[in-house]
C-alpha positions as CSV (number, residue, x, y, z in Angstrom):
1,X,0.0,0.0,0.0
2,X,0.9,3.5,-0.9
3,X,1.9,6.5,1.4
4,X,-0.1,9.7,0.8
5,X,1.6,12.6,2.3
6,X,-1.0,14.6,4.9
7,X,0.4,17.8,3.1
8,X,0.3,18.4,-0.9
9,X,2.6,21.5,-0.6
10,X,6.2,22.2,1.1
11,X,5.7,24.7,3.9
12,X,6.9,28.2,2.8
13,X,9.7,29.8,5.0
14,X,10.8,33.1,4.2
15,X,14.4,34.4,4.3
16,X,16.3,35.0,6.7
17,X,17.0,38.8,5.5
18,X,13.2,39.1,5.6
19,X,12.8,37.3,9.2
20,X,15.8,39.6,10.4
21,X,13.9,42.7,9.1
22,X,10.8,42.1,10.9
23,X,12.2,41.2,14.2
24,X,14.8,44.2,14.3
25,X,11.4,46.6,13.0
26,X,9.6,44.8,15.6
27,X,12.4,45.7,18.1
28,X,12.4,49.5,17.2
29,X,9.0,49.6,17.4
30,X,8.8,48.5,20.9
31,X,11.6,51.0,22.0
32,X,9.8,53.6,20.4
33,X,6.6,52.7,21.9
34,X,8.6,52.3,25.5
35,X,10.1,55.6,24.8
36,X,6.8,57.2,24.1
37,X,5.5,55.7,27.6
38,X,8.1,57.8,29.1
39,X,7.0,60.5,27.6
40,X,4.2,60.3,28.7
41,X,4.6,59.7,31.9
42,X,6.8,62.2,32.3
43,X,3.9,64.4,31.3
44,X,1.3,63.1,33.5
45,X,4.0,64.1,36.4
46,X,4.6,67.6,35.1
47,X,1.1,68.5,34.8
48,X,-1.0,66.0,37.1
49,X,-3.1,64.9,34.0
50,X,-5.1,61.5,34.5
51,X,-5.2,60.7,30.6
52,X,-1.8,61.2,30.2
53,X,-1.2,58.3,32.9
54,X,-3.4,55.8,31.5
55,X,-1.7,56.7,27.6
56,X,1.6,55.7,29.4
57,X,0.2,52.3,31.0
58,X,-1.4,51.3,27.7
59,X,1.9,52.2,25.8
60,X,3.6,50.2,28.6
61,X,0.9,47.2,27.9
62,X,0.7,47.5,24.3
63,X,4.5,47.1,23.6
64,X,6.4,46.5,27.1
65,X,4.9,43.6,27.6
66,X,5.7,41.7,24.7
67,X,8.8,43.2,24.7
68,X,9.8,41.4,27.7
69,X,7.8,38.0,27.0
70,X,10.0,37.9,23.9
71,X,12.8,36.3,25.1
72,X,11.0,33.7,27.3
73,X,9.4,32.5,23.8
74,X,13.1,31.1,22.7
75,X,13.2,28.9,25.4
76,X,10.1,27.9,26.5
77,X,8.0,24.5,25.0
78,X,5.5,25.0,22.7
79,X,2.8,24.6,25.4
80,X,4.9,27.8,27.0
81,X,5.1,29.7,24.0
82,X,1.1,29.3,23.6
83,X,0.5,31.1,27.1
84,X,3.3,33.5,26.4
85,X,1.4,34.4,23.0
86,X,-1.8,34.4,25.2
87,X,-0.7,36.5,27.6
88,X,0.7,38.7,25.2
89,X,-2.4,39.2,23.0
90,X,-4.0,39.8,26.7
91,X,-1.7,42.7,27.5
92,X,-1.6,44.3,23.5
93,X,-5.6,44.4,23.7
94,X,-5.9,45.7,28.0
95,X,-3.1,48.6,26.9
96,X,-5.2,49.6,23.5
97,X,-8.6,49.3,25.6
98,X,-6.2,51.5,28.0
99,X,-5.3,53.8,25.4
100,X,-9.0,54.2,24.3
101,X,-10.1,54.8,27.6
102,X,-7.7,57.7,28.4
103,X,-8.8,59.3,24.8
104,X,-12.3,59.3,25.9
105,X,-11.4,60.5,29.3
106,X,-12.2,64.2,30.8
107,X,-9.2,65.6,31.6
């Protein structure tokens, strides 16, 4: 009897220049967003404004998070890297609801 592979197609992997590009973009982006937190924060201290503190926690959420989940990812198993990618779609969606919420806020 006959083997029939379970998948018609080889499984496309892009290269490396293009999966080095997205992580180093994906690396400026949360140091930008980080450094945009700070900003903010350091706003929300100079002029006691509430908004401005809940923009810097949803910055922080949004991108700090992740940021620091990264690294756990390389080492974890994949039953790890599923709650790591949990957690982190958890924190990208509480620091845009945060974000939101500080937009909509009276100042």
């Amino acid at each position: 009897m006959e083997t029939v592979p379970l998948q018609l197609a080889e499984t496309f992997r892009p290269p490396d220049y293009v999966i080095l590009f997205s992580q180093l973009s994906g690396l400026a982006s949360a140091v930008i967003g980080l450094f945009i937190a700070y900003q903010a924060y350091r706003g929300y201290r100079r002029n006691d404004s509430r908004p401005m503190l809940f923009i810097a926690i949803g910055f922080f959420l949004t991108l700090g998070i992740p940021l620091a989940l990264f690294p756990a990812q390389l080492v974890l198993s994949t039953a790890g890297r599923t709650i790591a990618l949990v957690i982190q779609q958890c924190s990208q969606l509480a620091g845009l609801l945060t974000i939101l919420y500080a937009l909509r806020m009276e100042p």
